[in-house]
C-alpha angles and dihedrals in degrees: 000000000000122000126215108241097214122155109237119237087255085064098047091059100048092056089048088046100049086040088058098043082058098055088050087050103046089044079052099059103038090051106064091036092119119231118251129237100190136066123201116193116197122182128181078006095291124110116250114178137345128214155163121270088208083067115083105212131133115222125208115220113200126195116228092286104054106262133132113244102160132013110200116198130204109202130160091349100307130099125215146160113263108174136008134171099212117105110234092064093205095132094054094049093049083089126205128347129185099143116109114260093023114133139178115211118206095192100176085054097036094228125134125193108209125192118212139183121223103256096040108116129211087246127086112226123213126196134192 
């Protein structure tokens, strides 16, 4: 005989409840991320400049031999990644960061845009 696979109406509804639980959770979440007043560029890991995001600029970043490889660009307190040369284009489409912790990654150029807050320190802390 062949039984029918439906899902019951209990189910049904513990599926609807838990979904529900993880969109409170991940609005949660997002919500109180602060948001972050300060952007730090590495390249080649090392830093090389650190600046406010309150301030609109648009920094140039140049490999060893004086080339431009990545212009970042802070505008309206966010940061984000305007042009690239590398050919895979994914920094410049990971849009526009200004929470705390947010980052863009341009691997082929070896530069990372960090955001920061202002009382986040350069140590990681661990409690019991």
């Amino acid at each position: 005989m062949k039984q029918n696979q439906y899902i019951s109406k209990k189910g049904i509804i513990i599926i609807a409840v838990l979904l529900a639980v993880l969109v409170i959770i991940a609005v949660i979440f997002y919500s109180t991320r602060r948001t972050g007043n300060m952007v730090i560029i590495s390249h080649n890991g090392k830093v090389t400049g650190r600046y406010a995001l309150s301030d609109d600029r648009e920094i140039r970043i140049k490999d060893t031999g004086g080339k431009v490889t990545n212009v970042v660009c802070i505008r309206n307190g966010q940061v984000y990644m305007k042009e690239a040369d590398c050919p895979d284009q994914i920094c410049v489409h990971q849009g526009r960061k200004s929470k705390d912790g947010e980052s863009i990654t341009c691997l082929p150029n070896k530069v990372v845009v960090e955001v920061r807050g202002a009382d986040r320190s350069g140590m990681d802390t661990m409690t019991n």
